[in-house]
C-alpha positions in Angstrom: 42.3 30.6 -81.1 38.6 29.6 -81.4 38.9 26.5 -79.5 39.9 28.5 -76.5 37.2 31.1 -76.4 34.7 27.9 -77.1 36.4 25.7 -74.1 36.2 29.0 -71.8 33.0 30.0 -72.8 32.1 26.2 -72.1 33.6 26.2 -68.5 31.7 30.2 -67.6 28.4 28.3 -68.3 29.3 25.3 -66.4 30.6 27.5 -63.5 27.5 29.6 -63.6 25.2 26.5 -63.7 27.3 25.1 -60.9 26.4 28.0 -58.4 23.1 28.5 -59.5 20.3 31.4 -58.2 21.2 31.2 -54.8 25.1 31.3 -55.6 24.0 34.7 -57.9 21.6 35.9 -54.9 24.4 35.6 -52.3 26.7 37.7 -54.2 24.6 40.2 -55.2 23.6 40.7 -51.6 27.2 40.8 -50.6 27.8 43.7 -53.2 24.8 45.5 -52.4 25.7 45.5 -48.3 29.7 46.5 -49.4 28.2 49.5 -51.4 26.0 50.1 -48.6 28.7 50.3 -45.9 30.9 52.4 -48.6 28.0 54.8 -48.9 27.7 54.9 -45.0 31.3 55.9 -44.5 31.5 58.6 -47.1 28.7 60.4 -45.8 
């Protein structure tokens, strides 16, 4: 069982290195402009 966490924890960081600042900044925007347009519509 604690191999698995380890080996998944292993491949988040690996994933999270492999997209990087602008890979974080692109999907923060993306949320930000669906909670936008969310906002919009329920007003």
């Amino acid at each position: 069982m604690e191999t698995i966490t380890i080996t998944r924890k292993q491949k988040a960081v690996k994933w999270l290195k492999r997209i990087g600042f602008w890979g974080f900044l692109f999907f923060l925007i993306k949320g930000l402009v669906w909670l936008a347009i969310f906002w919009w519509i329920a007003k």
